[in-house]
C-alpha positions, 0 to 999 in steps of 0.5 A: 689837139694831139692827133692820135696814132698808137693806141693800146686795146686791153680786152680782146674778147668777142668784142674787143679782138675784131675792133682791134683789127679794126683799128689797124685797118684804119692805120693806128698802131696797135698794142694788145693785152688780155688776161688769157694771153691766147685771145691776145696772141690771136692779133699778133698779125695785125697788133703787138702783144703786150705781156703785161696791160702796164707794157701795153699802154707805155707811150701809147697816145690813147687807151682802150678798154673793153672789159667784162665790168666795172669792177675789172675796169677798176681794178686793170685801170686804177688797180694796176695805176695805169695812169703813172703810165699815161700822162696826158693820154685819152682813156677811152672805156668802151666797157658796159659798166655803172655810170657812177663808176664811170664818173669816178674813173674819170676824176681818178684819170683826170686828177692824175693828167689823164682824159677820160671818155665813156664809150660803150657800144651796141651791135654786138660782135657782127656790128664789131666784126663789120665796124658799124658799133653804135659808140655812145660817147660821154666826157669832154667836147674835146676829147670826143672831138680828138677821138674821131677818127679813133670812134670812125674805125669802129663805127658811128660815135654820138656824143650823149653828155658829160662823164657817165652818160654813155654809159647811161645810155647804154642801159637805156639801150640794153633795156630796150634789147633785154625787154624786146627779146622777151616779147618777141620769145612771147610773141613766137611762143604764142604763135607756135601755140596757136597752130602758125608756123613761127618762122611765117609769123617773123616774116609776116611781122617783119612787113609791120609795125612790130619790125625789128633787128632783134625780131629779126636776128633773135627771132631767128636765133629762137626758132633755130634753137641756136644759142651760141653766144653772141652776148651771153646771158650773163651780161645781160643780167649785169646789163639789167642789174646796172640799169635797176639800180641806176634807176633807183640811184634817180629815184624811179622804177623800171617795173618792165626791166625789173620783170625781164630782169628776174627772167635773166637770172632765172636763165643764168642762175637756175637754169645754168644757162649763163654762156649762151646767147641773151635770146636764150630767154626762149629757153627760159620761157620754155621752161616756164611753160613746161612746169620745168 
């Protein structure tokens, strides 16, 4: 198994840049690219900036990449042949995207010499800021095994099958966010309209069963009316989107996502809220209740 030292990071957005930086704590050799150079060159004390992403993965051992869909990872990956780059290097996607695009990207890589491992991730950019990412891992046995020290940097990596379950397990995770941020926007709607102090109500329920990360961080953001963006609006509807139709893709219905999922549009598309942070969905709710 080759050990991996020299890995290229295509994506350094609000996710991809602190990974990096990550990455380089850990000792790898880094080499950056984005599309707005800007974001790249902002790692240029800890990274090489690479002008172009076919100079940024030549002779690197492995490649990351955290882009904003799956039609972008097509089109950066396959699109621009990366692979003719590449041979025999680990092409690890730590984008949220469509499972089956997931599973094509990896018989493309594959059938050119390539590996290929889907890795999406949960915890947003203060899990990617503090390197504890919740890494959902598909692919071989072996390639997750040679990646470990890759997936340590960044956070704790779980291997949840064969190409495309990672990503599958990242919509079962963004449903659970997109529905839970509802409830708890309902939850602190209701308590303000009962007379109770929103920011008692989230201590008080904090101490029970309804506890959560998200009552917690997204409940704060919500009574604080702080909306910068940590995860936008907007992926979270593709999120949401990806998860209905893998779902239909499995024959099943999702009825709960399909509701949260309407609301997400509404935020991004009618309300032109798409920018700000998921836990807008207090805002849409506001909206909704004051006939707006």
């Amino acid at each position: 198994m080759m050990a991996i030292r020299s890995i290229a990071v295509l994506g350094t957005g609000i996710m991809g840049a602190p990974m990096a930086r990550n990455l380089a704590r850990a000792g790898f050799a880094v080499r950056v690219w984005n599309r707005t150079r800007a974001k790249a060159e902002a790692l240029a004390d800890v990274a090489e900036v690479a002008g172009t992403p076919q100079l940024a993965v030549a002779g690197a051992d492995a490649v990351i990449t955290m882009l904003e869909s799956g039609a972008v990872v097509t089109e950066i990956v396959l699109g621009e042949q990366l692979f003719q780059h590449s041979e025999g290097v680990l092409f690890i996607d730590m984008s949220s995207i469509e499972p089956h695009l997931a599973r094509d990207h990896a018989q493309a890589l594959e059938a050119a010499g390539c590996r290929h491992l889907d890795a999406p991730v949960s915890g947003g950019e203060v899990g990617a800021v503090e390197g504890r990412l919740a890494i959902m891992v598909g692919g071989r046995d072996e390639d997750f095994a040679s990646a470990a020290a890759v997936f340590a940097a960044m956070g704790k990596a779980t291997h949840v099958g064969p190409h495309g379950a990672g990503q599958t397990a990242k919509l079962a995770n963004q449903v659970i966010v997109g529905i839970t941020i509802g409830a708890v926007s309902e939850a602190l709607t209701l308590a303000v309209a009962g007379g109770c102090d929103p920011k008692q109500v989230q201590t008080a329920l904090m101490g029970g069963f309804a506890t959560s990360r998200i009552l917690e961080l997204h409940g704060s953001r919500m009574i604080a009316d702080d909306f910068r963006p940590g995860a936008m609006a907007r992926v979270q509807l593709k999120d949401m989107d990806n998860a209905i139709e893998a779902a239909r893709r499995a024959g099943i219905r999702l009825p709960l996502t399909e509701a949260a999922r309407q609301a997400y549009a509404d935020l991004t598309h009618k309300l032109g809220m798409a920018e700000k942070d998921h836990s807008a969905y207090h805002l849409w709710l506001r909206a909704l209740n004051s006939g707006t």
